[in-house]
C-alpha positions in Angstrom: -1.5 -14.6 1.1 0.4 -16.7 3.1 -0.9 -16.0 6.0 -4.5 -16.7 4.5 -2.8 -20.1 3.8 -2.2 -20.8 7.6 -5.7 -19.8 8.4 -6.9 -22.7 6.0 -4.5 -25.1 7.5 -6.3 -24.7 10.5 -9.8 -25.0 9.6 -11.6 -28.2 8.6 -10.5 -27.6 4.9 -7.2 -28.5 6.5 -7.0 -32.4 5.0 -6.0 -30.4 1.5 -3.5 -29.5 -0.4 -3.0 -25.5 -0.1 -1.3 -23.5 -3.0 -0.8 -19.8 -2.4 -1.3 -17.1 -5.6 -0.6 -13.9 -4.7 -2.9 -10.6 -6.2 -0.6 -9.3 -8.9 -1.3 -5.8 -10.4 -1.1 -4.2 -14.0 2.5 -3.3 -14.1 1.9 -1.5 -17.9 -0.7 1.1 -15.8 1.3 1.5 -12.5 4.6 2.6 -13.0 7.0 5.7 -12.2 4.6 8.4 -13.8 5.4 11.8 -14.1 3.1 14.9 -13.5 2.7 17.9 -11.6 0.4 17.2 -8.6 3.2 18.5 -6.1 2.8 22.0 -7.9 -0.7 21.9 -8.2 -1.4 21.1 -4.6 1.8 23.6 -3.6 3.8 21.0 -1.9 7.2 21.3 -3.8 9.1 21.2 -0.6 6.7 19.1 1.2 7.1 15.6 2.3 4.4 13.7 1.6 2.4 10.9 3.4 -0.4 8.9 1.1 -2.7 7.1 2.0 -5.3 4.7 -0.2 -8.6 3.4 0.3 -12.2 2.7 -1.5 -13.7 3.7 1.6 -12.2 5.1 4.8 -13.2 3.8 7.9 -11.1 3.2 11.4 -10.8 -0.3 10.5 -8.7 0.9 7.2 -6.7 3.6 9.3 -8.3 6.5 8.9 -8.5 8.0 12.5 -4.5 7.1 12.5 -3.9 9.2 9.6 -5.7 12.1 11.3 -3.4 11.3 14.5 -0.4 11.6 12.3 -1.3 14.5 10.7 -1.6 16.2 14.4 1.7 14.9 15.5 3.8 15.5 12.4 5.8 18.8 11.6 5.5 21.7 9.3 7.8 19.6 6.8 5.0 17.0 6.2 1.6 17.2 3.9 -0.9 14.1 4.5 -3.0 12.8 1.4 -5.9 11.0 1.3 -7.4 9.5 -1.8 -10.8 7.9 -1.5 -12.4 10.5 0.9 -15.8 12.0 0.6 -18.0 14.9 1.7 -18.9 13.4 5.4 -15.2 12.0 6.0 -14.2 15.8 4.9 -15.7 16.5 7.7 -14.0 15.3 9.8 -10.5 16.1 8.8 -7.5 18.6 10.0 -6.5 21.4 7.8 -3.4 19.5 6.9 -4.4 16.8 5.3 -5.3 16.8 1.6 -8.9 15.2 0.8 -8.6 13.9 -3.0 -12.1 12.0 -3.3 -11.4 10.2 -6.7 -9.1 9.7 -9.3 -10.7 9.0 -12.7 -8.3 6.5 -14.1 -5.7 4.2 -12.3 -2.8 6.6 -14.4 -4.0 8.9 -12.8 -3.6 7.5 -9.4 0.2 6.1 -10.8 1.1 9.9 -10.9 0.1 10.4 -6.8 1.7 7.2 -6.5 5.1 8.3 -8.1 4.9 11.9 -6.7 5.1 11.1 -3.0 8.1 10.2 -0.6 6.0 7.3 1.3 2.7 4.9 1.1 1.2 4.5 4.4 -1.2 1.3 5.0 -2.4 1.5 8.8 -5.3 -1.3 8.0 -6.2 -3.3 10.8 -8.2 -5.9 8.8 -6.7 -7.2 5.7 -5.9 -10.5 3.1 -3.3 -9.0 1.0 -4.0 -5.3 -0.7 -2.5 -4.9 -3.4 -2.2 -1.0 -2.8 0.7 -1.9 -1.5 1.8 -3.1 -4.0 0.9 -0.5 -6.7 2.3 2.4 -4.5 5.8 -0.5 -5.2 5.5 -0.4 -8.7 5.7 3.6 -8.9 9.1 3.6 -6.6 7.5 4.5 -3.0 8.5 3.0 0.1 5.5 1.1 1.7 4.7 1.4 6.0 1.8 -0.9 7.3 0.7 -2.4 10.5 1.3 -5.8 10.5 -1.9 -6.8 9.9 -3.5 -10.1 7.7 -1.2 -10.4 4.3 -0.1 -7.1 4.2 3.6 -7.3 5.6 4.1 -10.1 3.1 4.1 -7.7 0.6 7.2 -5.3 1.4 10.8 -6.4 2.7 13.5 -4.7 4.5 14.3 -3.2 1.4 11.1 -1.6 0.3 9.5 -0.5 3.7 8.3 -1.1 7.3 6.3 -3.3 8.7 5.4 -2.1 12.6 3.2 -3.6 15.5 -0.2 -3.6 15.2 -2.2 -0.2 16.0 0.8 1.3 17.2 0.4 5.1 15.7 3.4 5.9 17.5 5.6 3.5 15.7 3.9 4.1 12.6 5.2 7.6 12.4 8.8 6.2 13.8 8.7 4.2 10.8 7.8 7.3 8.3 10.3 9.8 9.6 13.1 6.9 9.6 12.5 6.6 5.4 12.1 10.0 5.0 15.2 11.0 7.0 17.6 8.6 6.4 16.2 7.7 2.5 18.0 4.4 2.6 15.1 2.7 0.4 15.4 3.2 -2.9 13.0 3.2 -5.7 14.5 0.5 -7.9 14.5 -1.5 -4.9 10.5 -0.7 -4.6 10.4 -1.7 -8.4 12.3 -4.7 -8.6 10.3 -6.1 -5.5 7.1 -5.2 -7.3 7.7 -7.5 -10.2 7.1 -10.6 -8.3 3.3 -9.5 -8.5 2.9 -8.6 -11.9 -0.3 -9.6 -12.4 0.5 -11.4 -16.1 3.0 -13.7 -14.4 -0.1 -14.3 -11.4 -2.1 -15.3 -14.7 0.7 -17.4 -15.6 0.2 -19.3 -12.2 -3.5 -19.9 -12.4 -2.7 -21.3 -16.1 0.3 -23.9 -14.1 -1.7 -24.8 -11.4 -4.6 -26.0 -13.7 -2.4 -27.8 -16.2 -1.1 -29.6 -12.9 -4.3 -30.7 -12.0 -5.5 -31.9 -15.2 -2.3 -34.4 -15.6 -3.2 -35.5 -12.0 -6.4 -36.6 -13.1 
């Protein structure tokens, strides 16, 4: 990330040149994937929040999504993926606990099927959940935190102060109610990290290097 970059720049590793390479993702796996999770789960008239993680902890959000899921309305269904038994636990009755998925197309389908991605991590390089929830059409929210805001644009999501709940939700009901983002717009911004074209970079940079030599 670019802001990983600037870090650098300011340590003693700072006498070097810097080249930034974003993560790119599989853009063949995660895509707009069809499937019936909203009538499984009962949530056809629902709008739904998502959130992603390998492991929930505060430090990747997790006591903001049970804030949210206290302060939002009837009109609004939560979603966690990446939970387990203990963080069950510990949730509201109005937030969906999905532990795993068992394939990332899988995961493309809860992508695809909900109206926003929310990233409230307050420690982060540059996830590429972000972008993954981009390449299945759906808006992205996140604190701006690390290399995470570097993913979206105005036309793809919000970016809101750091640990500022309040403005998270702000940001959520402001995509859901006025819809001005548009999932082409979340696709089209997803292909700058298609993960072939990040291969593509590697291959440059080395090629560069050797004709330096």
């Amino acid at each position: 990330s670019k802001w990983l970059c600037d870090l650098v720049k300011q340590s003693f590793l700072s006498e070097y040149e810097v080249k930034v390479i974003n993560n790119g993702i599989n853009l063949a796996v995660f895509q707009p994937t069809e499937s019936d999770f909203r009538e499984k789960y009962g949530l056809q008239d629902k709008k739904i929040v998502l959130g992603v993680a390998s492991s929930w902890n505060d430090r990747k959000g997790l006591d903001v999504f049970i804030e949210l899921a206290k302060t939002l309305d009837d009109n609004y269904k939560v979603i966690l993926v990446g939970t387990d038994d203990t963080i069950d636990k510990n949730l509201p009755d109005n937030i969906i606990s999905i532990h795993r998925t068992y394939n990332q197309t899988e995961l493309a389908k809860i992508y695809t099927t909900v109206d926003v991605f929310v990233n409230p991590t307050r420690e982060e390089t540059f996830p590429t959940v972000n972008i993954e929830a981009l390449a299945c059409g759906t808006p992205v929210v996140t604190f701006k935190t690390g290399g995470s805001p570097e993913i979206i644009d105005e036309n793809t999501g919000s970016v809101v102060e750091y640990g500022n709940v309040s403005k998270i939700k702000s940001a959520i009901l402001c995509i859901l109610e006025e819809r001005k983002i548009k999932p082409d717009d979340c696709l089209h911004r997803s292909k700058k990290f298609d993960a072939t074209r990040k291969y593509r970079e590697y291959v440059d940079l080395y090629n560069e290097l050797l004709q330096r030599r």
